[in-house]
C-alpha positions in Angstrom: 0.0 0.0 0.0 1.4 3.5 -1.2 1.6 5.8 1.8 -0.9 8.6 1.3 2.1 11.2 1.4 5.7 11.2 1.1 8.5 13.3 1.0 11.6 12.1 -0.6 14.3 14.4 0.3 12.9 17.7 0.3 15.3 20.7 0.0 14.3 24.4 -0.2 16.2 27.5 -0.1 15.9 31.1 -0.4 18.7 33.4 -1.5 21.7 31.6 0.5 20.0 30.5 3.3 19.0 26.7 3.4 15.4 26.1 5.1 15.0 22.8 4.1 17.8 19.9 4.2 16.9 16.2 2.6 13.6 15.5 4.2 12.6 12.6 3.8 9.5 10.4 5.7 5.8 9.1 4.9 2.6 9.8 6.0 0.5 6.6 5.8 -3.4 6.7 5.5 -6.0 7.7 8.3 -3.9 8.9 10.5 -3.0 12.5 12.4 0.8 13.0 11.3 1.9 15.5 13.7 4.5 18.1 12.1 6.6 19.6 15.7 9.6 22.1 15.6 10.1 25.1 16.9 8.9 28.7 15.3 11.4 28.6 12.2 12.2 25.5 12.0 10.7 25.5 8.3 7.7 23.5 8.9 5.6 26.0 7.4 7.8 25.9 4.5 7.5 22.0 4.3 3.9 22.1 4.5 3.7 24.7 1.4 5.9 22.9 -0.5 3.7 20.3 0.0 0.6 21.8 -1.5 2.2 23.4 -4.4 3.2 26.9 -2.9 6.5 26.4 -3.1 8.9 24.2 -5.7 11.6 22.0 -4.5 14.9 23.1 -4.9 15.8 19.1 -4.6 14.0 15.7 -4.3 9.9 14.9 -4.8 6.5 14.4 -3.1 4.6 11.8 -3.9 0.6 10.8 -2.9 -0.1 7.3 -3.6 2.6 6.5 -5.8 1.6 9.8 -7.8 4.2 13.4 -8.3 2.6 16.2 -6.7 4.9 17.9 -8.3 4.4 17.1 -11.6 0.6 16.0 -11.1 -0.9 19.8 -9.6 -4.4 18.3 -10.2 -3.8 16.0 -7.8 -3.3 17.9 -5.1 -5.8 19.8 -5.9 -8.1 17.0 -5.1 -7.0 15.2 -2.8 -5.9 18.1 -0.4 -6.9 20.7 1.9 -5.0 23.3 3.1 -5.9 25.5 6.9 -3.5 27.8 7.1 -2.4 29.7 10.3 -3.2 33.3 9.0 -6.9 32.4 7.8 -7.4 32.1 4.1 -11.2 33.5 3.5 -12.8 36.6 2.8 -13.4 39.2 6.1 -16.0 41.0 4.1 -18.4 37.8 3.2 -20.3 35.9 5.5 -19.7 32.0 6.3 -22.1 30.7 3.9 -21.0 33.3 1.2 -17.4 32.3 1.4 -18.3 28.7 1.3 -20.0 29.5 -1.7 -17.5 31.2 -3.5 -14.7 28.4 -2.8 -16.8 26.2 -4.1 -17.5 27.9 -7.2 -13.5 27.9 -7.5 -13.4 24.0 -7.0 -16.3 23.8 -9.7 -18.9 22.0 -7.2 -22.2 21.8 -8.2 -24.7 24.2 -6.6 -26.6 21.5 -4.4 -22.9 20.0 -2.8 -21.7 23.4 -2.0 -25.5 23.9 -0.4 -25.0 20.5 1.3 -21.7 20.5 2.4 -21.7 23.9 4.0 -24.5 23.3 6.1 -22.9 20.1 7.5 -19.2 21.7 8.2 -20.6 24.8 9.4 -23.0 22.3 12.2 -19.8 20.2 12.5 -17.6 23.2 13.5 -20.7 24.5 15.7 -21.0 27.8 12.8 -24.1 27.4 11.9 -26.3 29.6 13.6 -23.4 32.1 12.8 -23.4 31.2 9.2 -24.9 34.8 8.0 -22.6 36.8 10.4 -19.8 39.1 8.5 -16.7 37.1 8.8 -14.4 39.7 10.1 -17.1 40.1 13.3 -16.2 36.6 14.0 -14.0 35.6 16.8 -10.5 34.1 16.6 -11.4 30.5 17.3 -14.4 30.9 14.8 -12.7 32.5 12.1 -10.1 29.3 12.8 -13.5 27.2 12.5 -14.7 28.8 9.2 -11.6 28.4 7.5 -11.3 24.6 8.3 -14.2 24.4 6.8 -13.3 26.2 3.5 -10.2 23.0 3.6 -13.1 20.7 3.6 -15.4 21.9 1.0 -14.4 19.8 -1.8 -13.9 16.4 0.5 -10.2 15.9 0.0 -8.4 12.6 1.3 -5.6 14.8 3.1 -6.2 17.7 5.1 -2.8 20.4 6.2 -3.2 22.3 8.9 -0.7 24.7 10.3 -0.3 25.7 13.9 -4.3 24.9 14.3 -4.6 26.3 17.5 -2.0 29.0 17.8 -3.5 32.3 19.8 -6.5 30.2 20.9 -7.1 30.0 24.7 -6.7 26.6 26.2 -10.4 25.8 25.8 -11.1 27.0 22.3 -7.8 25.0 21.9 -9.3 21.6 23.3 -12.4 22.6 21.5 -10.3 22.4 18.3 -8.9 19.1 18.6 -12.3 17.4 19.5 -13.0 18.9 15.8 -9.8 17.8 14.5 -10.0 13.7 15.9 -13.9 14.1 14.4 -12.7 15.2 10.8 -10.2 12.3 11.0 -12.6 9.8 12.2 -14.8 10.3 9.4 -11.6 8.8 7.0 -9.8 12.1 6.4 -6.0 12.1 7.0 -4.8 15.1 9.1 -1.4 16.3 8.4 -0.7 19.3 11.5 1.9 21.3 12.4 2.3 22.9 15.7 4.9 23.4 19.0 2.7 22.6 21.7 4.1 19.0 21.8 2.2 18.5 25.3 -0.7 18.5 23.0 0.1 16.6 19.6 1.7 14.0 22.5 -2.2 12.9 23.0 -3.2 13.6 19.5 -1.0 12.2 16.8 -0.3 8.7 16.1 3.5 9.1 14.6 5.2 12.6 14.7 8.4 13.9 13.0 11.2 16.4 14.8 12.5 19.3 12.0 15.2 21.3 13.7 16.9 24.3 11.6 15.6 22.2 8.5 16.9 19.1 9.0 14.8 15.7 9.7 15.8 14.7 13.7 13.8 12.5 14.3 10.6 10.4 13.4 8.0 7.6 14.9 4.8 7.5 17.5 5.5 9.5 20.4 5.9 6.3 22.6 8.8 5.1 20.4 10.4 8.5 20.7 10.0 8.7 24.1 11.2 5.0 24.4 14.6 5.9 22.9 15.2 8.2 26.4 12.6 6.1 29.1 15.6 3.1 29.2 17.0 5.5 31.7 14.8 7.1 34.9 15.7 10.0 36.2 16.3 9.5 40.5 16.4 13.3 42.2 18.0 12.3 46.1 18.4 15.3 48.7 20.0 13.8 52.0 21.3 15.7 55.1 24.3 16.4 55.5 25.0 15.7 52.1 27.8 13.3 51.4 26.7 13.0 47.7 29.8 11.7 46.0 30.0 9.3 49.0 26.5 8.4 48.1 27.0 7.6 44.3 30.5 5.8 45.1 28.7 3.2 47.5 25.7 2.6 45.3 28.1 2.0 42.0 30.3 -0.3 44.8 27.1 -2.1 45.3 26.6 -2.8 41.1 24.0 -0.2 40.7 24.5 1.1 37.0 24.3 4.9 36.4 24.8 5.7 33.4 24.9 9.2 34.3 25.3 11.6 37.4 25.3 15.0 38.2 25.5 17.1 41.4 23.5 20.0 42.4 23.8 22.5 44.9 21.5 20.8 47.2 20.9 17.3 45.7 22.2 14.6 43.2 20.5 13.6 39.7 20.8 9.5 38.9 20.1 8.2 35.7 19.6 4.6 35.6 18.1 2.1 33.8 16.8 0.0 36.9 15.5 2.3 38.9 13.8 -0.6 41.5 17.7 -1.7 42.1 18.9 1.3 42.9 16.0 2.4 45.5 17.0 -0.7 47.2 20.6 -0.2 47.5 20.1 3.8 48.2 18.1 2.3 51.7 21.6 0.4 52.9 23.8 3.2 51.6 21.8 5.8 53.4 22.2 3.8 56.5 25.2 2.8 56.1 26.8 6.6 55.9 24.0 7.9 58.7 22.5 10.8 55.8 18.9 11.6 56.6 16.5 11.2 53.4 14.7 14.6 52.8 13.1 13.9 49.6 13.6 11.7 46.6 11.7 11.7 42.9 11.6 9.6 40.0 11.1 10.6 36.4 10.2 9.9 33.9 10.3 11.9 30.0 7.7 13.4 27.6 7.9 14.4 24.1 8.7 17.5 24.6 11.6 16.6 26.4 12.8 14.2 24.2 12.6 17.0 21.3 14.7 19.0 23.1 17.1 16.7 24.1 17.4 15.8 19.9 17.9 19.1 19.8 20.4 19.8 22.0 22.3 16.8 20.3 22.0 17.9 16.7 22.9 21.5 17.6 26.5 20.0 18.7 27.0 17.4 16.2 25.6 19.0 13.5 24.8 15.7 12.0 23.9 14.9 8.2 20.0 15.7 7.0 17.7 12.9 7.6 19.5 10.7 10.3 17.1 8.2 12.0 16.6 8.0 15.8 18.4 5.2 16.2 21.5 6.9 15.3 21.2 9.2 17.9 23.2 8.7 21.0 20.6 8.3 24.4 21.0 10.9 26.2 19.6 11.9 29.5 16.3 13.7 29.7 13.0 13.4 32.2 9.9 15.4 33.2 8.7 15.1 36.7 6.8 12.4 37.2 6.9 11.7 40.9 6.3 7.6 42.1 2.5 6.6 42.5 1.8 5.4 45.8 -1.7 6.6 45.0 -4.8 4.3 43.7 -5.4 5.5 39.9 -7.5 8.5 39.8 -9.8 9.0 36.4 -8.7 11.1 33.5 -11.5 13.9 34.2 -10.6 14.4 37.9 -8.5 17.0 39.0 -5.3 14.4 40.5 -5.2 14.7 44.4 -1.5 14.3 45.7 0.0 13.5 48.8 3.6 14.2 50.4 4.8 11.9 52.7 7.6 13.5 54.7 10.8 12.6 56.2 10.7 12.3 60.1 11.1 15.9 61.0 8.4 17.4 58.9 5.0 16.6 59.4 3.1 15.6 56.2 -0.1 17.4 54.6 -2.4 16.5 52.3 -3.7 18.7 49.8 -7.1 16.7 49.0 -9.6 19.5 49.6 -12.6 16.6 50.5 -10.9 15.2 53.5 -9.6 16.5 56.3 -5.8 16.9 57.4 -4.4 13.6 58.9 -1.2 12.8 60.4 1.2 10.6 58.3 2.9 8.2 60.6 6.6 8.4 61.1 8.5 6.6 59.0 12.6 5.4 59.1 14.6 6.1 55.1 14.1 1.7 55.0 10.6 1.8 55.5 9.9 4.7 53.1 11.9 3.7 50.6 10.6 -0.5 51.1 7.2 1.2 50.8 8.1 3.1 47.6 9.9 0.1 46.1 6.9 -2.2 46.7 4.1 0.0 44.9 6.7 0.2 41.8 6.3 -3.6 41.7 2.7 -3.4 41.4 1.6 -3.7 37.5 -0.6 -0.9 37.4 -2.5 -0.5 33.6 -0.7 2.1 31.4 -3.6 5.0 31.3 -3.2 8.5 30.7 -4.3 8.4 34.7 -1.1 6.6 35.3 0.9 8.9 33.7 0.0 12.1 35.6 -0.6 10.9 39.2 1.0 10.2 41.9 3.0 11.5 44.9 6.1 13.3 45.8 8.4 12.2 48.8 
């Protein structure tokens, strides 16, 4: 099966400088392709190479085994194009812009009637569909010119930074839009950098930096290139922290990588369950008082930057794979669950349990304050390696709660 786009190393430049170097990857059928760099990366550019705006410099696309560059009516057909600056008429209402794109894509009078009352119900435009479009609001005027992409039913549908300058609920409210669109058949190509987002969206993503291809894959292979290692956060008093490291590597715990803070040490391992266990003895062993300890764990946007930070000092060649990159170490707070799972919709209720000194609190606003019994470094740390054993299910719950020691 021919993927439904593909980009066989892409270059584009303007005057001297280079925009884009050798990109090359596929987008297959039915699926949202997320598009993530930063502002200047040249995914814009890509994505108007892509339908026709701009030429190639170097290399093809191709849409089911078919030249886009050498077939325009093609892409014509099969795409659709939402652009970040809004591509309609300000002076024309909803329904009168429909109308006049689809004059332009030669529809027939009764589709253009048809298909602009179902996008502009779809998009929630409807009973807005007679109102000048330059009185509309950002998000709607966002909303009106999706549906302007959909008019003519293409296969494919672009859209760049969809939600950029919308507030966070006009921005939810356009990816419940988006995920409908796709699950009517349409595949969503979408560019954006607010990777927390196309995380839960997309089903594969590609990483452009300065141009250049760095990396490529669903975002739970990208992030499995970085999650071999955890991330362990240890603040002890007095403080002996090379001590610390030096007894746990004595005891065969593998870091991979350390580095010492002005008030705690960072631990990247790749068995993190060992090395809780062996940080209870060594703690005991050299009297230091546990004050608080985290585990981590990364997210995509993490692991972008960390590509980043490699490319931008190897300056490696256009279009390397991930699996050329070299690990490196990277986490987002994700502090141990000791917590039962809470559900998606629910605001996650957290819990500190504290070190001997410091009486704990709990911040759940529904039940009242009680004390959390003292506790030696081996017990806390027995207790925090025993709820790590239990095989909890991998939910988006999972992933964002939990508690901090």
């Amino acid at each position: 099966m021919y993927p439904v786009v593909s980009f066989r190393n892409i270059s584009k430049s303007f005057g001297l400088k280079k925009i884009l170097s050798d990109i090359s990857f596929d987008v297959m059928e039915n699926e949202i392709f997320g598009l993530i760099g930063e502002s200047g990366s040249g995914k814009t550019t890509l994505l108007r190479t892509l339908i026709g705006f701009y030429s190639p410099d170097k290399g093809n696309i191709y849409s089911l085994g078919q030249s886009l560059v050498e077939n325009p009516d093609v892409l014509k057909e099969r795409f659709g194009f939402s652009s970040q600056d809004g591509c309609f008429y300000q002076d024309l209402t909803p329904l009168e812009n429909l109308k006049y794109f689809g004059k332009l894509y030669r529809l027939k009078g009764s589709t253009i009637k048809q298909m602009s009352e179902f996008l502009l119900k779809m998009v929630e435009l409807w009973d807005s569909r007679s109102t000048v479009a330059g009185n509309l609001s950002g998000g709607m005027q966002r909303r009106l010119d999706l549906c302007c992409a959909l008019l003519h039913k293409p296969k494919v549908l672009i859209m760049d930074e969809p939600t950029a300058g919308l507030d966070p609920l006009l921005r939810k409210h356009m990816w419940s839009i988006i995920k409908k669109i796709n699950a009517s058949g349409v595949t969503v190509i979408i560019s954006s950098h607010l990777l927390n987002e196309m995380e839960q969206l997309c089903t594969n993503v590609a990483m452009i930096q300065n141009g250049k291809l760095i990396g490529r894959g669903t975002p739970d292979q990208l992030k499995n290139l970085f999650s071999k290692n955890e991330e362990i956060i240890l603040e002890t008093f007095p403080g002996g922290y090379k001590y610390i490291v030096n007894s746990l590597m004595e005891k065969g715990v593998q870091l991979n990588y350390v580095r010492y803070e002005k008030h705690n040490v960072v631990m990247y391992t790749p068995n993190a369950e060992a090395a809780l266990k062996a940080i209870v003895s060594v703690l005991e062993e050299l009297k230091e008082k546990l004050l608080e300890i985290e585990i981590h764990k990364p997210s995509l946007n993490e692991v972008f930057e960390a590509l980043s930070r490699y490319y931008s000092k190897t300056q490696p060649e256009a279009g390397a794979q991930p699996q050329q990159i070299q690990q490196q170490p990277v986490a987002r707070a994700i502090p141990v669950k000791i917590t039962p799972l809470i559900p998606t919709q629910a605001k996650p209720v957290t819990q500190s349990v504290a070190p001997a000194s410091r009486p704990a609190q709990t911040t759940s606003p529904t039940k009242p304050v009680q004390p959390v019994p003292k506790l030696s470094t081996k017990d806390r740390l027995k207790q925090l390696v025993e709820q790590r054993r239990q095989k909890q299910p991998k939910t988006e719950a999972s992933k964002n709660s939990g508690v901090k020691l």
